[in-house]
C-alpha positions, 0 to 999 in steps of 0.5 A, a space after each residue: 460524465 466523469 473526467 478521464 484524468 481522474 484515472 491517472 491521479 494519485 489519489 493517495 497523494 494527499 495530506 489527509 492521508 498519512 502514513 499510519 492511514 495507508 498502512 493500515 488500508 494496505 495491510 487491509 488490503 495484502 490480506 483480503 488479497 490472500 483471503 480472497 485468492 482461492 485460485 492463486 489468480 492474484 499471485 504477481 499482484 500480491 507480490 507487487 504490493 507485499 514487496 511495495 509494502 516492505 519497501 515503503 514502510 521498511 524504510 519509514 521504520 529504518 528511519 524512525 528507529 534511527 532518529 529515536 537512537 
């Protein structure tokens, strides 16, 4: 039986997985999102993630642009 507080982990939170690699798999993941909303039932989830996703990595990218200057 599987433990009920594997629920509650954060499975991103792990070394193996870098900011490159959640990048990607959430772009994958805003655009099959828009894809697959035909009905416009994923509106409140798509903004969630999409403004998750320009906080996070507009930050990373803030950050890197002002240690390479």
């Amino acid at each position: 039986m599987i433990n009920l507080r594997r629920f509650y982990e954060n499975h991103f939170d792990t070394k193996n997985i870098g900011d490159d690699r959640l990048r990607k798999f959430t772009a994958d993941h805003i655009q099959r999102l828009i894809s697959n909303d035909t009905e416009g039932k994923y509106e409140a989830l798509k903004a969630a993630v999409t403004t998750a996703y320009d906080d996070y990595f507009g930050a990373i990218t803030t950050e890197d642009v002002s240690l390479s200057e």
